[in-house]
N, C-alpha and C positions, 0 to 999 in steps of 0.2 A: 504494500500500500504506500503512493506516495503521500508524502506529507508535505505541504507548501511550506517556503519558510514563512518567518514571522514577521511581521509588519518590522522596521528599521528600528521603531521607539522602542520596542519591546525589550527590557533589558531582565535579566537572569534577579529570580527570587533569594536567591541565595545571596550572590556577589554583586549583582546591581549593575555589572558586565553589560553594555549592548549585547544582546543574542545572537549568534552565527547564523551557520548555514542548518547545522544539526543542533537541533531544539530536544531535551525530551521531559517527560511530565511527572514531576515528582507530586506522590502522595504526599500531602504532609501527612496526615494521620495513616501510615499504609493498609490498603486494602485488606490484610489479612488480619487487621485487628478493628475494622469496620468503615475506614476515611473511605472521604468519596471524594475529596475538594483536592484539585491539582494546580501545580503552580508549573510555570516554564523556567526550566532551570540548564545550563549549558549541562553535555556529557560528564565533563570530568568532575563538578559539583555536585550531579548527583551521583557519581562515584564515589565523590569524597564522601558526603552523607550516611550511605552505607556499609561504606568501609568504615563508619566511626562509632555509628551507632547502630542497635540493635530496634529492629520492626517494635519488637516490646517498650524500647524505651523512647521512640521516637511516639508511638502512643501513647506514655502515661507521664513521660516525662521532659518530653518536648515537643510538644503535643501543636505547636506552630513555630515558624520562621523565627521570628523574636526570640522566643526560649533556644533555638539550635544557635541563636548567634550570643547566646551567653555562654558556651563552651571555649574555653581557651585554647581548643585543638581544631575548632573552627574556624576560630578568630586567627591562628598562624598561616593557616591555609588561603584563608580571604588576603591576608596580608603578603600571599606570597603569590597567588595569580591576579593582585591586582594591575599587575600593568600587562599579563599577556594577551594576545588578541583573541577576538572571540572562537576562533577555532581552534584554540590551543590544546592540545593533548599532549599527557603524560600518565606513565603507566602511575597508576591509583593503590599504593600500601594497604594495606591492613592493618588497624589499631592490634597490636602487639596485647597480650596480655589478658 
């Protein structure tokens, strides 16, 4: 299925990034614990996302945008593709531990 990109203004829920060419749609509350509400978020943001945090705890414990940007392993990450361009790609870690 194609997917049109995103109108130009449209910038990333997460980083606040202009949006690319590839858009994709992050649960905030993910679907397997009942969310239904999607935000446009770049590739690698929402890899970050769930490389960091668990479906569980993005439901009960950051349960919207606002609460995931009070993580300080969020907040290094925003601070470190803030200047790359909207199609930036890097392979995406896994929270250690």
């Amino acid at each position: 299925m194609h997917v049109p990109p995103p109108p130009a203004e449209e910038r990333c829920a997460l980083c606040q990034r202009m949006l690319g060419r590839r858009v994709e749609w992050h649960h905030v509350v993910p679907k397997s614990e009942g969310g239904r509400a999607t935000v446009p978020v770049h590739p690698i943001c929402h890899r970050t996302i769930h490389a960091t945090v668990s479906n569980v705890d993005l439901a009960r414990v950051y349960p919207t945008i606002e609460a995931l940007l009070e993580r300080e392993d969020i907040r290094r990450f925003l601070s470190w593709v803030d200047d790359k361009p909207p199609d930036f790609h890097a392979p995406t870690r896994r929270k250690s531990g």
